[in-house]
C-alpha positions as CSV (number, residue, x, y, z in Angstrom):
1,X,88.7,109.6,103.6
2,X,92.1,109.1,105.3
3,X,93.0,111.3,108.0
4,X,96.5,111.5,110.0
5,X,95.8,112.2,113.5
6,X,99.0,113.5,116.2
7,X,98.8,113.0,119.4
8,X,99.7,112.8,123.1
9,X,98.5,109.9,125.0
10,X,97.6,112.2,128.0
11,X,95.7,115.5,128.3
12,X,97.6,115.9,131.6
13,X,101.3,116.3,131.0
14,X,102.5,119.2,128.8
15,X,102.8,118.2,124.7
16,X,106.3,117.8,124.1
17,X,107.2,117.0,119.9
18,X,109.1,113.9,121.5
19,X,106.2,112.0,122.7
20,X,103.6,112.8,119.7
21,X,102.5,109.9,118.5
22,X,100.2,109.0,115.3
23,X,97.4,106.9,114.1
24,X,95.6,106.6,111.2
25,X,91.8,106.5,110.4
26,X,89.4,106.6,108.3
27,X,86.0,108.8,108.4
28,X,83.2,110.6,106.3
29,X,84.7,114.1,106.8
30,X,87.4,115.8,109.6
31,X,84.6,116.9,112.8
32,X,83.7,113.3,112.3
33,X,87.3,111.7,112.5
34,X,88.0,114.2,116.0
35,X,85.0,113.5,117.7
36,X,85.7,109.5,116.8
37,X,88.9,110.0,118.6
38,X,87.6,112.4,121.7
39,X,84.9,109.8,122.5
40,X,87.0,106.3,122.1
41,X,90.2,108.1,124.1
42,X,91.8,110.0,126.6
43,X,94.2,111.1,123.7
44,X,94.9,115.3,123.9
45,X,94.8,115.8,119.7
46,X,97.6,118.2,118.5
47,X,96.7,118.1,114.5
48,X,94.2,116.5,112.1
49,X,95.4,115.9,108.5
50,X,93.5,114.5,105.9
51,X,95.5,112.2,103.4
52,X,95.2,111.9,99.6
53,X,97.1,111.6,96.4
54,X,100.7,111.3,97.5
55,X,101.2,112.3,100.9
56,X,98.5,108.7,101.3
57,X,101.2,106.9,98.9
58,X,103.9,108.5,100.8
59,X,102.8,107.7,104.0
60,X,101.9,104.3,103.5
61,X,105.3,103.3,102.2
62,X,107.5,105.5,104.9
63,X,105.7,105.3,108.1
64,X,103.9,102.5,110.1
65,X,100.7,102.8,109.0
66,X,98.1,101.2,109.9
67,X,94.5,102.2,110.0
68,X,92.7,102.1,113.3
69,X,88.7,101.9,114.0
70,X,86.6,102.9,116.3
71,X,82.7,102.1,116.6
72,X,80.8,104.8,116.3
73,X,78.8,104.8,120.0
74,X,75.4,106.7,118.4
């Protein structure tokens, strides 16, 4: 599955909607695409969205998208 994750690049500073930021990922099921991103960042997740259908279509024609990886560390 596809999942849209939001973001701030620091757990310090105060989320603002300015400086969200996105990636995209895939992984077997939603715990599994967070705890992906907790252990391979210091990113502070806002939201977790899982893509299919046409928001997938939609977001790979109107954003930057892009699908990022991580290696599993078990």
């Amino acid at each position: 599955m596809i999942y849209k994750v939001l973001y701030q690049k620091d757990k310090v500073v105060n989320p603002r909607r300015e400086t969200t930021e996105t990636l995209y990922m895939e992984a077997d099921n939603l715990v599994n695409a967070r705890t992906l991103v907790e252990e391979n960042t210091p990113y502070n997740i806002e939201l977790i969205q899982e893509l299919a259908g046409n928001s997938l279509d939609y977001e790979k024609e109107h954003a930057d998208f892009k699908l990022t990886s991580f290696e599993n560390k078990k």
